[in-house]
C-alpha positions, 0 to 999 in steps of 0.5 A: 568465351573461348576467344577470351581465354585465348585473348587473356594467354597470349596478351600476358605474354611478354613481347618477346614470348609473344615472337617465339611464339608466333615464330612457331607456326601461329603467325597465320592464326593469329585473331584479327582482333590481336593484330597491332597489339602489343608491347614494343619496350622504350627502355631509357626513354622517358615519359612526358611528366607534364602530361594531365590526367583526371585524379580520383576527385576528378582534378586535372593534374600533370604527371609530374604531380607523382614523381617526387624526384626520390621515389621509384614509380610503378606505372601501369596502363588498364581500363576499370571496366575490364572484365578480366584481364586488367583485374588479374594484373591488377590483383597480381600486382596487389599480392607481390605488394603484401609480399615485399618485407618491409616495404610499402606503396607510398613510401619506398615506391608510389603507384599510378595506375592511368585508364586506356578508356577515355569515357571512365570518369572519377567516379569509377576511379575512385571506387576502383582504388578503394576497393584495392586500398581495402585488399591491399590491407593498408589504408595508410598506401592511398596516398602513393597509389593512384588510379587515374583517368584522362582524355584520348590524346593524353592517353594515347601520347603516354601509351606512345611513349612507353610502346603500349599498343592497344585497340578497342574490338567492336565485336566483343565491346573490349580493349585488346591490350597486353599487360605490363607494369612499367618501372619508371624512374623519379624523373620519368625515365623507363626503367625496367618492364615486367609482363604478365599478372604474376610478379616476383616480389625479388623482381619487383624490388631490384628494379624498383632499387635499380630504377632509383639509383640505389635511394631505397632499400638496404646496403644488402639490396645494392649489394645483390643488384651489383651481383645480379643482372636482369635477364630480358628472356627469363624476365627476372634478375640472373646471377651475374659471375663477373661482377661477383668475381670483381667483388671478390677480387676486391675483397681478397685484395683488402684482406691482403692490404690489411695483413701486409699493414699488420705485417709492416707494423709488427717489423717497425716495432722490432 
């Protein structure tokens, strides 16, 4: 039980919190059954849509099968007989989703959830989707959440892709993984990573605006991704002083066009 707790804080910790924290004397203490799990970030790769999973009615399908072209995808890799940390995320994920104003799974973003365990069928997927559809509160978001399952080599050839190291521990019959949501362009490109099981729901919504290349979300949420910048070390996006001085300077710069155009005017008329 111990060990689990253990497992559970260091494996939501994102990769680079992971270093500083080994980095501080704990390299040595570090659980046999930890070594070679973890996250290594791809950003600006893309993944391989045409790879197939299992869908919940156990069809074989590619990837592609989830990316319309348009809409942003929010990608994460858990196993459905997990016993705690892959709920956690997964719960994490559901409360940020109620919180996004205005948004909803399946239509500003779609969902895909692939299982790391290549003995979970269907059965256990589709249960594991209705149960989170009825949390989420939102029957309507079934068509744009998707828990799928998959043989080894799939799994293991997206989980490359992305950097998701993971090991199955005999000892504890459990995977030892970390836990990300990965965002993931309509075309397949990595995006943006957000670690842990607790989401930001302004987080979550500027990546998922910065990933689709500004064809979700308002005027206002492009605006504020321009005077925004994603900060890797806090893991969230950090008040960007150069672009907002570059927007103000614009801004000054029209003002003045418009008052030397009233100006020019009022003088021809006189």
């Amino acid at each position: 039980m111990i060990f689990r707790c253990f497992l559970i804080v260091f494996l939501t910790l994102g990769a680079h919190a992971q270093e500083s924290f080994l980095e501080e004397g704990t390299a040595n203490k570090t659980p046999k059954e930890l070594e070679g799990v973890g996250i290594t970030e791809h950003l600006g790769e893309k993944i391989d849509l045409s790879t197939k999973f299992r869908n919940e009615e156990g069809k074989e399908v590619p990837l592609s099968t989830y990316f319309d072209g348009k809409r942003p995808v929010l990608l994460t890799l858990i196993y459905y007989s997990c016993p705690s940390l892959c709920n956690f995320h997964l719960n994490g994920l559901t409360d940020v989703f109620k919180q996004l104003d205005k948004w909803e799974v399946g239509k500003q973003f779609d969902v895909v959830a692939i299982s790391i365990n290549p003995k979970e069928q269907a059965d256990v997927a589709k249960a594991k989707k209705a149960s989170y559809i009825e949390e989420y509160g939102k029957p309507q978001a079934a068509s744009g959440w998707h828990f799928l399952t998959g043989r080894q080599e799939s799994i293991d050839k997206i989980a490359k892709q992305i950097g998701f190291q993971y090991k199955w521990v005999e000892e504890t019959q459990e995977y030892a993984h970390s836990a990300a949501a990965y965002v993931i362009s309509p075309d397949g490109m990595i995006s943006r990573y957000l670690y842990g099981i607790g989401f930001a729901p302004k987080t979550l919504r500027l990546s998922l605006v910065e990933a689709a290349d500004g064809k979700i979300g308002t005027v206002l949420d492009r605006f504020i991704l321009y005077c925004f910048q994603y900060d890797p070390d806090k893991k969230s996006y950090a008040f960007y002083a150069y672009n907002v001085m570059r927007a103000g300077a614009g801004f000054s710069a029209i003002v003045l066009l418009l008052f030397l155009a009233a100006f020019w005017v009022r003088q021809r008329k006189k």
